[in-house]
NUMI-518644 format. One record per residue (C-alpha): y, z, x; residue in one letter. Coordinates in nm, 4 decimals, decimal comma, always signed. Example, Ala and Ser with C-alpha at 12.3 -4.5 7.8 and 13.67 -1.06 7.14 Angstrom:
<pts>
y z x code
-0,4500 +0,7800 +1,2300 A
-0,1060 +0,7140 +1,3670 S
</pts>
This chain:
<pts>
y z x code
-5,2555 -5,8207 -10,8754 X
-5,0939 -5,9017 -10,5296 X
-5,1415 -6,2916 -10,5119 X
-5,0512 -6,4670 -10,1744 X
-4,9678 -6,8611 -10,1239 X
-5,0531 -7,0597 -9,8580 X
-4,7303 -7,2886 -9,8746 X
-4,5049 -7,4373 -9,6077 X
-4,1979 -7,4580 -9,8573 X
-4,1807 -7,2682 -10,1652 X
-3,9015 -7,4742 -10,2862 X
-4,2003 -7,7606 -10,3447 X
-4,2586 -7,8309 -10,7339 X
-4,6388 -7,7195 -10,7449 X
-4,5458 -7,3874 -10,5085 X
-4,2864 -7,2976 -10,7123 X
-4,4432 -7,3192 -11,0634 X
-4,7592 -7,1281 -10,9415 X
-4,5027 -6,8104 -10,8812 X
-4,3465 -6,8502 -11,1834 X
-4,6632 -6,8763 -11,3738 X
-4,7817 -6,5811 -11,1463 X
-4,4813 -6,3304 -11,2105 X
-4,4210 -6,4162 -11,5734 X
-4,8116 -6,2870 -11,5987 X
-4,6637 -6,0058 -11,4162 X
-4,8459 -6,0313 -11,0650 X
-4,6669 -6,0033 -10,7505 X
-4,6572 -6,2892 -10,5405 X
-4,5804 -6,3673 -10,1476 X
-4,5241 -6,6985 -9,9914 X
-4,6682 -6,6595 -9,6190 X
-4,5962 -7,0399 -9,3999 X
-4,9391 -7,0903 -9,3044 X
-4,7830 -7,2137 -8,9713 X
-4,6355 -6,8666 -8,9402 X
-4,9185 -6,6229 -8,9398 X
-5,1144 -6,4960 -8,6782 X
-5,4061 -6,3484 -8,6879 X
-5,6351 -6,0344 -8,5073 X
-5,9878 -6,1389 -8,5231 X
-6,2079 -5,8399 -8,4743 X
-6,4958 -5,7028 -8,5953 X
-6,4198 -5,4130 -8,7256 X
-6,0989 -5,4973 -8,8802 X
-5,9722 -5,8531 -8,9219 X
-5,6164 -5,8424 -8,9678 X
-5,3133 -6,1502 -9,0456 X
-4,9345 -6,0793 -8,9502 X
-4,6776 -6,2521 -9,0934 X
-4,2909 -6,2391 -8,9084 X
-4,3763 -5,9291 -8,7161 X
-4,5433 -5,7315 -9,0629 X
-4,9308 -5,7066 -9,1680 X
-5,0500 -5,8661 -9,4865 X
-5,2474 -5,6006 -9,6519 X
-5,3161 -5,5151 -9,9905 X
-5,3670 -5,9107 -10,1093 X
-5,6044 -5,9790 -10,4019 X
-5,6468 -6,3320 -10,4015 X
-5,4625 -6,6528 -10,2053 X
-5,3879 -6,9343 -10,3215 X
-5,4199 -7,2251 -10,0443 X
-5,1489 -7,4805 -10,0661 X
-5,2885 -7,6848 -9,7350 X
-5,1177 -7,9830 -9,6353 X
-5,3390 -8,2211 -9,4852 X
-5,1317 -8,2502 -9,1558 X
-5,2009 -7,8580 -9,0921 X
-5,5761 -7,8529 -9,2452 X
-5,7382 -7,6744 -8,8765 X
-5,4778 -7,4226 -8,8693 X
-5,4214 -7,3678 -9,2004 X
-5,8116 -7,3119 -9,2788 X
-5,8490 -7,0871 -9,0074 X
-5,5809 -6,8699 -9,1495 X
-5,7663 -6,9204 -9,4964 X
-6,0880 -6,7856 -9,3453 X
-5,9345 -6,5085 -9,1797 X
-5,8044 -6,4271 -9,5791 X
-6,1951 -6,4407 -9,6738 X
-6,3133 -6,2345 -9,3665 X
-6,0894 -5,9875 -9,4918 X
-6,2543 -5,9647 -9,8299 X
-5,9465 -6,1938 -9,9927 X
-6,0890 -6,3675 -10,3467 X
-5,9752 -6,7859 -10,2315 X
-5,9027 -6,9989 -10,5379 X
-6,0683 -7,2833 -10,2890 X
-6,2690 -7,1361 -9,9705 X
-6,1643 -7,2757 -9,6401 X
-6,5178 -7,4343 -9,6061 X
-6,4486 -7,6061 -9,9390 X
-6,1651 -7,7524 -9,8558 X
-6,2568 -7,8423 -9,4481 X
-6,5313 -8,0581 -9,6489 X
-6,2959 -8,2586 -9,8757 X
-6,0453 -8,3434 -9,6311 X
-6,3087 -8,4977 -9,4454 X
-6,3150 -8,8754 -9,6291 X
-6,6581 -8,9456 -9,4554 X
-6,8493 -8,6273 -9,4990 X
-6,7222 -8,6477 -9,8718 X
-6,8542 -8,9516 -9,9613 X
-7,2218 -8,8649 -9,8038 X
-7,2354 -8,5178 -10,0023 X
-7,1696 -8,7310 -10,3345 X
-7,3170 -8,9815 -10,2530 X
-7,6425 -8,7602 -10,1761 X
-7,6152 -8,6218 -10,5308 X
-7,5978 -8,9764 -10,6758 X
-7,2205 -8,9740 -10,8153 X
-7,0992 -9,2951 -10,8434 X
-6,8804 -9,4331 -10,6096 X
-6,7227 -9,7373 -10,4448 X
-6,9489 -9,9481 -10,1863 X
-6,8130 -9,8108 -9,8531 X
-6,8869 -9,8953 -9,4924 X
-6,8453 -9,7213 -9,1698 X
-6,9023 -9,8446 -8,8255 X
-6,7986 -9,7452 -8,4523 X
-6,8835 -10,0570 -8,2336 X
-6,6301 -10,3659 -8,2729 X
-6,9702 -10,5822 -8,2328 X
-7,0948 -10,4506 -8,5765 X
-6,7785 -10,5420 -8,7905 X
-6,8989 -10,8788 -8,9208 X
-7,2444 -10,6557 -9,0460 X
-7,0230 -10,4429 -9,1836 X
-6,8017 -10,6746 -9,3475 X
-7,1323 -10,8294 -9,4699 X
-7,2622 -10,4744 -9,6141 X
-6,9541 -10,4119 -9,7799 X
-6,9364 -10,7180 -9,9370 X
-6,6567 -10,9768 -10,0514 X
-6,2523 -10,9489 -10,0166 X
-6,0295 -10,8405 -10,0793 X
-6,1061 -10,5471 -9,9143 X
-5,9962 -10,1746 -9,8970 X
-5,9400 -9,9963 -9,5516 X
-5,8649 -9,6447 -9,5439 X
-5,7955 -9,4007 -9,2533 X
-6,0534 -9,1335 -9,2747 X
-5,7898 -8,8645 -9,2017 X
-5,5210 -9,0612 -9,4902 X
-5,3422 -8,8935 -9,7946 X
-5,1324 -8,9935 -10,0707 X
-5,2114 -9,3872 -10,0245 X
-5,1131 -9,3416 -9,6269 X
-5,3226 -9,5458 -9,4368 X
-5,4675 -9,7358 -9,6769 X
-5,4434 -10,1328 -9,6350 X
-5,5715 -10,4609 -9,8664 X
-5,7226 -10,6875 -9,6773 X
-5,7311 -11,0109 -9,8927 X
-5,9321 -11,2335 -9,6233 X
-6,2515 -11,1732 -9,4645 X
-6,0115 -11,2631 -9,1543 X
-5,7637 -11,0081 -9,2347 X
-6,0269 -10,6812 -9,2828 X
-6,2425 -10,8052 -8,9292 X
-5,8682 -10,7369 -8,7775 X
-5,7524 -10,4329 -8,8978 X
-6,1156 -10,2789 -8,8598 X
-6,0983 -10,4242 -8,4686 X
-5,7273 -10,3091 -8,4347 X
-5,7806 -10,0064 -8,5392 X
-6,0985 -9,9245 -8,3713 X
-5,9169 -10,0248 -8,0855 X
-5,6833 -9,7612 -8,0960 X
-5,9830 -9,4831 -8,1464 X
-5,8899 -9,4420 -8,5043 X
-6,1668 -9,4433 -8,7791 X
-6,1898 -9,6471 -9,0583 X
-6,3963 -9,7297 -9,3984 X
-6,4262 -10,0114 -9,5242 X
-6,4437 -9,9949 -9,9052 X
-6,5822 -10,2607 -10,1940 X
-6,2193 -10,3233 -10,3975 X
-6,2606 -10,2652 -10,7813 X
-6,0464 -10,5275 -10,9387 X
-6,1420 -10,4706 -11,2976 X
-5,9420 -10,1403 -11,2539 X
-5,6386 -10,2878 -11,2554 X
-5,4414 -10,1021 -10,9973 X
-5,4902 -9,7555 -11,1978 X
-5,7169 -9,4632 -11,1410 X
-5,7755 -9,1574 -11,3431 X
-5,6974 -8,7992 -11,1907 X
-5,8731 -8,5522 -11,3486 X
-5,7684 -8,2129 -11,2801 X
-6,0742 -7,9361 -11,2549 X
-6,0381 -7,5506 -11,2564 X
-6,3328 -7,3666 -11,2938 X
-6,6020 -7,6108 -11,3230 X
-6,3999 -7,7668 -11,6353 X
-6,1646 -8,0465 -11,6415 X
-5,8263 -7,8850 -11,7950 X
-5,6065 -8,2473 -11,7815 X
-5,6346 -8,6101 -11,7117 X
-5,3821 -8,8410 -11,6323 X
-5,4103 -9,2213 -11,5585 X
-5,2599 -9,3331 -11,2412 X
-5,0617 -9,6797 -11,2883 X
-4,9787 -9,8777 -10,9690 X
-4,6135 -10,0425 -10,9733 X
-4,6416 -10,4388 -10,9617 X
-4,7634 -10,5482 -10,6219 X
-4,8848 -10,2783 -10,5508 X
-5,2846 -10,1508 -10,5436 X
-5,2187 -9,7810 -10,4743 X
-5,1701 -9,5842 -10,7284 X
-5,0493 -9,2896 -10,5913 X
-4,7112 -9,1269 -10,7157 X
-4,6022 -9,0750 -10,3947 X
-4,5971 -9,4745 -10,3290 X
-4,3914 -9,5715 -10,7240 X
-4,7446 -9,5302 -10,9395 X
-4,6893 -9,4209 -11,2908 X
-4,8510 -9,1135 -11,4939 X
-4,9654 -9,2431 -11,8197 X
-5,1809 -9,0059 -12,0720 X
-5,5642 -9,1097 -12,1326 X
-5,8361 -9,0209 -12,2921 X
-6,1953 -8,9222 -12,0746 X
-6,5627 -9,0552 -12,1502 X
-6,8133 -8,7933 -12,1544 X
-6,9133 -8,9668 -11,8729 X
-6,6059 -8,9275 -11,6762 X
-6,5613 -8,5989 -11,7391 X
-6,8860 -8,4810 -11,6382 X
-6,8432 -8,7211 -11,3232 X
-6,5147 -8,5080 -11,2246 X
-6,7082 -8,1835 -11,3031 X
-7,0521 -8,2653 -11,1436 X
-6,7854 -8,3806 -10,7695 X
-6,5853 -8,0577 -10,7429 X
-6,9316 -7,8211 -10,7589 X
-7,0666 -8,0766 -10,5252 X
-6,8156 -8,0055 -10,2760 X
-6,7576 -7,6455 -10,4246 X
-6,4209 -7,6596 -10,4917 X
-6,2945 -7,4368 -10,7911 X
-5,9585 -7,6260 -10,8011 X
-5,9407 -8,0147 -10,7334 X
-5,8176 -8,3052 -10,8264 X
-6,0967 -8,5767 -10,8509 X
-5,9536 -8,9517 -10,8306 X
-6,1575 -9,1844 -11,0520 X
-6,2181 -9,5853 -11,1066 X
-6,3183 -9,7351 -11,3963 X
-6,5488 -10,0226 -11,2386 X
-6,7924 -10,2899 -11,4781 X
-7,1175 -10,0569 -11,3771 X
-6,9363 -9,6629 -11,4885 X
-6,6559 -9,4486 -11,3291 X
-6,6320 -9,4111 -10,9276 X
-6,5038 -9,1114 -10,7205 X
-6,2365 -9,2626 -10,5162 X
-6,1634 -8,8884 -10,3483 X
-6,1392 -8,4846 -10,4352 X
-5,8491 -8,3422 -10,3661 X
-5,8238 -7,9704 -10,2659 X
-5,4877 -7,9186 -10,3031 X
-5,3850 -8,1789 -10,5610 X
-4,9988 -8,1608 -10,6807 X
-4,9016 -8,0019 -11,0080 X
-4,5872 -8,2545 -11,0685 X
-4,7438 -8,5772 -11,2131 X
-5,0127 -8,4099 -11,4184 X
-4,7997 -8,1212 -11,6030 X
-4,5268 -8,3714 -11,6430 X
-4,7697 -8,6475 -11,8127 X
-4,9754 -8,4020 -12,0064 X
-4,7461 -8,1229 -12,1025 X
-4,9923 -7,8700 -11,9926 X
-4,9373 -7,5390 -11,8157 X
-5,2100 -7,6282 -11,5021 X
-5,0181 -7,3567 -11,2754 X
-5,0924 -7,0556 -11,5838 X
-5,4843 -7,1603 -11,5855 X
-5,4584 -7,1227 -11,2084 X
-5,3878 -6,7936 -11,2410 X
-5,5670 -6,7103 -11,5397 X
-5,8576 -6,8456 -11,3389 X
-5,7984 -6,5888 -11,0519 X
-5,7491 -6,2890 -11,3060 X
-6,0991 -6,3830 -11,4237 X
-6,2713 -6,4257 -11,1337 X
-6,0843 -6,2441 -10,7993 X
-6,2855 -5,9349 -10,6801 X
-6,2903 -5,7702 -10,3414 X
-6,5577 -5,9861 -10,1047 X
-6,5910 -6,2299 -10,3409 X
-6,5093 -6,5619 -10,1658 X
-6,6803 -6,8049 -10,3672 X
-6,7365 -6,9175 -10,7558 X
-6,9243 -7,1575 -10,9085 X
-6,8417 -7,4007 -11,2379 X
-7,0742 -7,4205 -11,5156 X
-7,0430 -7,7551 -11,5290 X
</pts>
């Protein structure tokens, strides 16, 4: 198979181990800098150039969309798909996830657990807000944040009212989100190809400090899933019909809580903690399922 990635650097851990894990299966892989391709959109015959030479001939692509380039970078994605390219995750898919808001309506519709959360647009409504949310401390997220940026603690009542009004006051939007202490500054990533979750890691936040992000010092610790976790993971990536995710997880006092799905979670922190080959079952994923027009799977799960 002729396997494409969607990468901006394919010096980047998770970039490079999906081409090793691609060639040593013997499949022939190209890089293509999303920022980099252009594209012909026609009717008859949808085309994407890359440095002067068309991309033809692709089987399957493998989006690695950061979340800085997610308009362009989808657009090139669905362009792929137009073209009759098998997606591991289809640009639709993965517009949805990066979308904090929208995700946490579609799972919320479905009934997944998740964290109380609060969203407002008039500076009047913040102390109804603050009210609906509930007590403090307090998390504030950036709807448009990743890996823990844009994401603030607000210990006082005082404190969240600000940063909401600041930051509605510079046209930014903002949730306000109920803070699960009994977590402990961990969450759970649980990694999800195929409507199965492959690996799970526990995120550990670094002493003063509530994210638990790697990117900002967290810690990848092995763990064990409930059934009850693992079907929560499952049951949020068909829900937002992602075939590859990450899903971020709380344990809270009433069950587990979605924090967020990643589309295009990193390959580092989980492979490292669990010692499993996650960039092989990528592939072995897309030898099972890529076929000419077929842009979308579904998990069993």
């Amino acid at each position: 198979m002729r396997i494409a990635i969607l990468s901006r650097n394919r010096r980047l851990y998770s970039t490079r181990r999906l081409i090793e894990a691609a060639e040593a299966r013997e499949h022939e892989v190209i890089v293509l800098d999303p920022l980099r391709c252009y594209m012909n959109i026609t009717s008859l015959k949808p085309s994407i150039h890359y440095k002067g030479e068309p991309i033809e001939d692709v089987d399957a692509v493998i989006p690695r969309i950061g979340a800085s380039i997610t308009f362009y970078g989808t657009a090139v994605l669905r362009q792929f798909e137009m073209m009759g390219v098998f997606p591991v995750n289809e640009s639709v898919a993965i517009s949805r996830a990066r979308d904090k808001l929208r995700s946490l309506q579609l799972l919320s519709r479905k009934g997944i657990g998740l964290p109380v959360t609060g969203f407002a647009h008039s500076p009047d409504d913040i102390d109804d807000l603050l009210d609906l949310v509930g007590g403090t401390p307090m998390v504030l997220k950036l709807i448009e944040g990743t890996q823990g940026v844009g994401v603030v603690l607000a210990e006082t009542r005082q404190a969240a009212a600000s940063v909401i009004q600041a930051f509605m006051g510079l046209k930014t939007n903002i949730l306000a989100q109920e803070f699960i202490k009994e977590a402990g500054g961990a969450d759970i990533r649980c990694f999800v190809i195929g409507g199965k979750v492959i690996a799970a890691m526990k995120r550990q936040a670094k002493e003063g400090e509530f994210r638990s992000n790697l990117h900002r010092g967290g810690k990848g610790l092995p763990i064990r899933l409930t059934p009850q976790e693992r079907a929560t993971a499952v049951s949020a990536a068909k829900i937002m019909g992602l075939n590859v995710c990450g899903v971020d997880i709380l344990r809270s006092n009433h069950g587990p809580v979605v924090m967020e799905v990643n589309s295009s979670p990193g390959l580092e922190g989980i492979e490292n903690t669990t010692g499993k080959d996650i960039a092989g079952d990528i592939v072995r994923f897309i030898e099972q399922n890529a076929r000419p027009n077929r842009t979308r799977t579904r998990g069993k799960g």
